[in-house]
N, C-alpha and C positions, 0 to 999 in steps of 0.2 A: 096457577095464579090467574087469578078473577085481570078483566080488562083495566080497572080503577087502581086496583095493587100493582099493576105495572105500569099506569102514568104517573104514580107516587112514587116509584121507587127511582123512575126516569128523572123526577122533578126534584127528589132529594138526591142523585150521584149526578149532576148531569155534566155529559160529555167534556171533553175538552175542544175548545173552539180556537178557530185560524180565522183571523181581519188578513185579508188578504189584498193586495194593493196592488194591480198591473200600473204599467208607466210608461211612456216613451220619452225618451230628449228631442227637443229640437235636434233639426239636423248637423247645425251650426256646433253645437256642443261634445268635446270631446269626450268618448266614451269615460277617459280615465275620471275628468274632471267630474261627471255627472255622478261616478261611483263614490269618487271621494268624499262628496257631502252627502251621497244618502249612508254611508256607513258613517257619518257625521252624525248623523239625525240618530241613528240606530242608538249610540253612543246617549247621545243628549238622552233620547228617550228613556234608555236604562237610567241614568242616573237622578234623571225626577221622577221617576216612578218609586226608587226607593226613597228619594228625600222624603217625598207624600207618605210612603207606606209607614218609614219611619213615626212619622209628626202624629199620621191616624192612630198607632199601634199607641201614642203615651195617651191619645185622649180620649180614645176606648177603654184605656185602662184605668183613667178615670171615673171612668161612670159605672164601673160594676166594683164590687164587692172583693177586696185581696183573696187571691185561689180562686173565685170563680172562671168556667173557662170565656173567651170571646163567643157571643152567638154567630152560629158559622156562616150567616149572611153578611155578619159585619167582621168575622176576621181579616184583620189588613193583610194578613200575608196572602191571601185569595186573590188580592186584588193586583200585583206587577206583573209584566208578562212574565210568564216562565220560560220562554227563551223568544229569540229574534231568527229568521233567518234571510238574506238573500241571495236571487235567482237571475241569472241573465240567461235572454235566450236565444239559442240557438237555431241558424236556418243553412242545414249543410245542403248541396246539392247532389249527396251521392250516399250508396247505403246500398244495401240490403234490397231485396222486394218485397218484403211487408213495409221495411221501413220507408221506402218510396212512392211507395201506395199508399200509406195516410198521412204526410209528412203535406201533404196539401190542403186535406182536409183542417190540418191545423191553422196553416195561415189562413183558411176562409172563416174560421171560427176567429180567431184574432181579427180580421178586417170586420165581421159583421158586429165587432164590440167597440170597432169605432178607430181602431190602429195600421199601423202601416208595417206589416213584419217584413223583415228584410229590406227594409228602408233605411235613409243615412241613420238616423234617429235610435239611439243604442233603445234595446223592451229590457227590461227588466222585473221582476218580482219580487216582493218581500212581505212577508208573514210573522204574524205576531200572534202568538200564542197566550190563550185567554183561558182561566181555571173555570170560566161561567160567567150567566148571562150580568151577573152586579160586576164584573170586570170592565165590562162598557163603559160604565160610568166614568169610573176610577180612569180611563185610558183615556178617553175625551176631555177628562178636565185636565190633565196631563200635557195633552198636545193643545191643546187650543188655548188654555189661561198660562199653563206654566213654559212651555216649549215656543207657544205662540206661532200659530197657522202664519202671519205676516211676517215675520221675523228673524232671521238668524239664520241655523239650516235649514228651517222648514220653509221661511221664504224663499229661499235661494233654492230650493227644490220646487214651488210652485209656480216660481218663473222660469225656471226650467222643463218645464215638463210644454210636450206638444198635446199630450193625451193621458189619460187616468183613468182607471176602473175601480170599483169594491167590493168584495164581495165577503161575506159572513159565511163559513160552514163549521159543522162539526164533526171531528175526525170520530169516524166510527168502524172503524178494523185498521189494526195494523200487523202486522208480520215480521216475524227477523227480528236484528240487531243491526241499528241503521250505523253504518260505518262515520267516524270521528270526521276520515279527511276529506275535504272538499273533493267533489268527482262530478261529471254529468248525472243527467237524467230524463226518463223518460216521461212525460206526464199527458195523460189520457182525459179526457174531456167525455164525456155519453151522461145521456138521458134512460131512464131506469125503458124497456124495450114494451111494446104495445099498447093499445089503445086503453085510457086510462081504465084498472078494477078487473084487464086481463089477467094481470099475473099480482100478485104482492110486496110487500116493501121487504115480508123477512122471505119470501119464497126467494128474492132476487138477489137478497144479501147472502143468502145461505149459498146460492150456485157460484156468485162471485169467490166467498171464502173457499168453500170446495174446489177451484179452478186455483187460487193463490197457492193456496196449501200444497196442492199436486206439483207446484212451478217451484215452490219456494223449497221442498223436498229435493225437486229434480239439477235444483245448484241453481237458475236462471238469472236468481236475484238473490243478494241477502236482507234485503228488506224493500217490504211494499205496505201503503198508508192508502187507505179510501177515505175522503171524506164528503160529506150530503151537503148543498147548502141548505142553510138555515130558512127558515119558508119564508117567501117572498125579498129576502136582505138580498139584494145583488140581483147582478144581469149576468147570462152563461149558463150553462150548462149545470144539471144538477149536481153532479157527480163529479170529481175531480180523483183522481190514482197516480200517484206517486211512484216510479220503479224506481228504487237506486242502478247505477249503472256504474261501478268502482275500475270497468275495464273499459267503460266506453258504448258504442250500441255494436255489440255481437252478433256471432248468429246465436244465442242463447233469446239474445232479446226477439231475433226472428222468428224463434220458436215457439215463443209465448205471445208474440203479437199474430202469429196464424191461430195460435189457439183460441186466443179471443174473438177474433175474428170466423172462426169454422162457422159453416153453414149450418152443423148437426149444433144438437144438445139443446141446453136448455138458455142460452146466450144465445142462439141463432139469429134473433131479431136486432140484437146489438150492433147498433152502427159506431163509433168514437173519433172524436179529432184528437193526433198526435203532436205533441211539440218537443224537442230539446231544450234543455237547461242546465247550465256548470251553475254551479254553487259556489257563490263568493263569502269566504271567510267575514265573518261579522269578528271585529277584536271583540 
């Protein structure tokens, strides 16, 4: 497949993308209060996303011809997230030694985005899930004209908040069967390793999958998600890796965090900052 037949092929399936949102409360702000209006917002958000989708889907169906299908740029159902999730995180002071070894490098990675981990100030995350890039649209005019940035939850979250990040990626490997119930998890932060045009984007994704694959065989995890940011969208780290952790952080998760880390192979050059995260139930 010529270079051109594969950015067409990229540019007609493309990825599924995560708007991804870090946060902190003020310190004054009780954790529980601070969650209860953003799984408020979650709420609010689903339900004008489908009011819209609805409204778009009769006046699309106007303008074309009975039986013709929606052009797939403008089908409405492309456009509501396909799902929500949020994330709080976690800063334990005891673990494992892999886990105590990079569990630093993660708060220095959170401080130099502008936040305070482990500070009164509950961090949390939440992610929303985009079909592609004309989702934007649809999700902006959602939150800003219909949900309203000033207003109701979304005010009451932006008067709340001490700090805030954004950042765009799109998921491009996952592994497993990500488990129903809410549980921690492990989430890796790195930059693809050497000076840039050493090594490849698919040479680096292939050693990544070959390294999941070998863990995810070995029981470690039963599901892992990588995704790239989007170019230029956001501040961080390129690369974001999801471990489910259904038991907590183990020595399985030990096992796989020396392995990423080993000196040998083809990751040798791989540095990563680590975080914890429990998964709070979105109703």
């Amino acid at each position: 497949m010529s270079d051109l037949q594969q950015a067409i092929e990229r540019l007609q399936t493309p990825p599924l993308q995560i708007y991804s949102i870090l946060s902190q409360a003020w310190p004054d702000l009780a954790d529980a209060e601070y969650t209860e209006n953003l799984l408020a917002l979650h709420g609010r958000i689903r339900r004008e996303t489908r009011r819209l989708a609805e409204a778009l889907e009769q006046e699309e169906a106007g303008r074309i011809p009975a039986g013709d299908p929606f052009r797939p740029q403008a089908d409405p159902r492309r456009y509501p997230p396909l799902d929500s999730r949020q994330y709080r995180f976690l800063f334990p002071d005891r673990g494992g030694t892999s886990l105590l070894r990079h569990l630093p490098e993660g708060r220095k990675y959170l401080e130099g985005l502008g936040f305070a981990p482990g500070g009164s100030g509950t961090m949390q995350e939440a992610e929303f899930f985009l079909s592609g890039s004309p989702a934007l649209d649809f999700i902006e005019i959602v939150v800003r004209d219909m949900v309203g940035i000033d207003r109701g939850e979304h005010g009451r979250q932006i008067r709340a908040l001490a700090g805030a990040g954004f950042i765009l990626r799109n998921l491009i490997l996952e592994l497993g069967e990500r488990r129903a119930n809410p549980c921690q998890w492990a989430v890796l932060y790195f930059e693809k390793p050497g000076t840039p045009g050493t090594i490849s984007y698919e040479i680096f994704r292939a050693a990544l999958r070959t390294l999941l694959e070998d863990h995810l065989d070995r029981g470690s995890f039963p599901y892992v998600c990588l995704h790239q940011r989007k170019l230029g969208l956001g501040r961080g780290a390129e690369f974001c890796m999801r471990v489910q952790l259904p038991s907590g952080p183990d020595l399985r998760l030990e096992a796989f965090l020396h392995d990423f880390f080993h000196e040998e192979g083809a990751l040798e050059a791989l540095r990563f900052a680590l975080v914890l995260q429990e998964e709070i139930p979105v109703p």
